[in-house]
N, C-alpha and C positions, 0 to 999 in steps of 0.2 A: 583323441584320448586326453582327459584332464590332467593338468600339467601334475600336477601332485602325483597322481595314480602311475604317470608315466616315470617318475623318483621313487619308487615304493620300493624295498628293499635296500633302500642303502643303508647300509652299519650303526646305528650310535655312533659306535668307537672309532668307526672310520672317519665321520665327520666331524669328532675331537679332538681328532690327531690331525686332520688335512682342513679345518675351517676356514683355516686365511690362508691359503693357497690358491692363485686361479689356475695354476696346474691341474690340480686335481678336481675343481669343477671342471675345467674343459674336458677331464678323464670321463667325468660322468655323463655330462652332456652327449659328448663323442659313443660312449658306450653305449645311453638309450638310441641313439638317432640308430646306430651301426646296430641294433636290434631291433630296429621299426615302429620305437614308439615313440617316435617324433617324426614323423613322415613331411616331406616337401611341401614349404608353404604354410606350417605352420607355426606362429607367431611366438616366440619367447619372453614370454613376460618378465618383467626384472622383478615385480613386486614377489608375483607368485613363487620366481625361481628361488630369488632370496630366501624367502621365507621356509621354503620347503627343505634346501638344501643346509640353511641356520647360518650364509654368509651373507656379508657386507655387498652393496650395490659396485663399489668400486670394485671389491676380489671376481665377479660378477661381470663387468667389464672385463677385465683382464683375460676372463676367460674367453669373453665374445670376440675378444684381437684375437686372438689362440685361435680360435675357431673360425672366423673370418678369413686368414692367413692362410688356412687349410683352405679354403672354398667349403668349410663343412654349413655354415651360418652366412648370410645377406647382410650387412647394415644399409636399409633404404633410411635416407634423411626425412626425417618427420614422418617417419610412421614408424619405425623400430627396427629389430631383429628377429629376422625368419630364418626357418630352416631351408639352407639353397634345393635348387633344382636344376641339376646340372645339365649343362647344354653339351652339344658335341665333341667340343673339343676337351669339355673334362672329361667325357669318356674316351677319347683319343689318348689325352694323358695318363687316366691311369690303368689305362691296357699296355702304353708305353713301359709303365712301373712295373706291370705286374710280370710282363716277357721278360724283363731282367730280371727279378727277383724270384719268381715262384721257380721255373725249373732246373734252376743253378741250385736251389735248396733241396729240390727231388733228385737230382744230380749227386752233389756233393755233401747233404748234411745227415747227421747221427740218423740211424734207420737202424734199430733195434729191434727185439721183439717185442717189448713194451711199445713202441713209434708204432710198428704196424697193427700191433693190435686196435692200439688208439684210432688209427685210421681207420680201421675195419669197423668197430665200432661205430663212426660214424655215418658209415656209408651204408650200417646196417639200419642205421635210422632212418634214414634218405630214403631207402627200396621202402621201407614200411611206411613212412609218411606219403609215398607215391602208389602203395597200394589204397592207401585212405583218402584217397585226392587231396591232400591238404598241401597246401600250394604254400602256405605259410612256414610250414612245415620243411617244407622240399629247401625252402629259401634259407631257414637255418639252419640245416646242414647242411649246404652251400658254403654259407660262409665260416662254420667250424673248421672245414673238409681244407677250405685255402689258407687259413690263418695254421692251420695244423703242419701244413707245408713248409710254411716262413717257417715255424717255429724247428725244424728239424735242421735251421742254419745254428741254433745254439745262439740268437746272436739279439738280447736286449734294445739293442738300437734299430733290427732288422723289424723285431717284434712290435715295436710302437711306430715303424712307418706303416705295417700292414695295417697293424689297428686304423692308422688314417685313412688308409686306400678304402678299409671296409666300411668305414662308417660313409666315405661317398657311393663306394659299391651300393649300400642300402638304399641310397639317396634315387640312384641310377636303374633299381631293380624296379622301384615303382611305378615308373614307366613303363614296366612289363605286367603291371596286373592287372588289366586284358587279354592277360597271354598266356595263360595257365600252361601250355604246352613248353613254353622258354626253359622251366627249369625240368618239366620231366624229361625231357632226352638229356639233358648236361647227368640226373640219377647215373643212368646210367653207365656213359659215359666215366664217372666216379668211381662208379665200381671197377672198369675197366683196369680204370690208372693205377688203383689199389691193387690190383690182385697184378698188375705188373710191378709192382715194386716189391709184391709176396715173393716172388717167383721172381725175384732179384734179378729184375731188368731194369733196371735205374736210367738206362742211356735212351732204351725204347720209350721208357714212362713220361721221361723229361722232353721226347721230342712229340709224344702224346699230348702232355700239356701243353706247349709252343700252338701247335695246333687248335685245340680247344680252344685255347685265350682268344686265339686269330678268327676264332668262328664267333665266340661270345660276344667279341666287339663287332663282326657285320652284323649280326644278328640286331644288334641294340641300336646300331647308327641305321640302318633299315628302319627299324622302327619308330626312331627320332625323325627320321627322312633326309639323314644326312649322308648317308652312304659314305665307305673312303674314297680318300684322295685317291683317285685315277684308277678307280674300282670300276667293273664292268655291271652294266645295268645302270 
């Protein structure tokens, strides 16, 4: 995807209010990558980003440390800044993140009727993007379905480490697209976890998830050919 095309909707007003921030280019960067329009391995140009986004090369840097720091972006010496492709152990790690964080927030965070709706919503996308095969599709709401999760901790600081994990999540799935079948059973799956949280099982739903994460991550190191540590096979 062209790099412009891959910035296309971002605000005027956003980018007059946040121009000299590299915070909030790493927000942007981190956003497309975490919705696939920057996929593994390819190259960020500084001219092009520059330009497109209306900041300084230095604000520009600033955000590639930002990013860098994450493992979301590469700095190879004399050739530039690429989008990473993470190897085993960044999926090691943030499957590590994700078993603390995702079902202590399905456990213990605000679950309303507006939360389950929201959830149900999503997951109502999922079965119909999985009747349409669109695998594209299945993959964001995926990551709506887990970021939705964090977000039921109420907790700002909770919500921008997910946003990190997801933007690698992204990085991570695309080693799965060969694998069309990866996200249509986790559909389901989704559905499950939702309609046990309708039906106000919070304790089953959370040790549901546990599980899930613990199959998403064999599932992915199998695929990488890394398999875990002291896993059988």
């Amino acid at each position: 995807m062209p790099m412009n095309a891959a910035l296309e909707g971002i605000a005027d007003g956003d980018q007059a209010a946040h121009a000299h921030t590299g915070a909030w280019v790493a927000g942007v960067l981190r956003s497309r990558i975490s919705a696939g329009q920057m996929p593994p391995g390819s190259k960020l140009s500084e001219a092009a980003l520059a330009k497109a986004l209306g900041v300084s090369r230095n604000t520009l840097r600033e955000a590639f440390t930002v990013l860098a720091a994450e493992s979301v972006v590469q700095r190879i010496p004399n050739r530039g800044v690429f989008v990473a492709a993470p190897g085993a152990e960044h999926v090691r790690e943030i499957y590590r993140v994700r078993r603390m964080l995702e079902p202590a927030a399905v456990l213990w965070g605000d679950l309303g009727e507006a939360e389950l709706g929201g959830l149900e919503a999503i997951v109502g996308k999922a079965t119909a993007a999985k009747a349409a095969g669109s695998v594209q599709e299945m993959a964001d709401a995926n990551q709506d379905l887990h970021k939705a999760f964090v977000a039921l901790s109420g907790s700002a600081f909770l919500n921008e480490l997910m946003a990190k994990v997801l933007a690698e999540m992204r990085l991570v799935f695309h080693a799965m697209a060969t694998t069309p079948d990866f996200h249509t059973h986790y559909v389901d799956r989704n559905v499950a976890l939702v309609g046990q949280l309708r039906d106000g099982r919070r304790e089953d739903a959370a040790a549901a998830l546990r599980g899930y994460l613990d199959d998403a991550e064999i599932e992915l190191l199998d695929h990488l050919g890394a398999g875990l540590p002291g896993a059988a096979g």
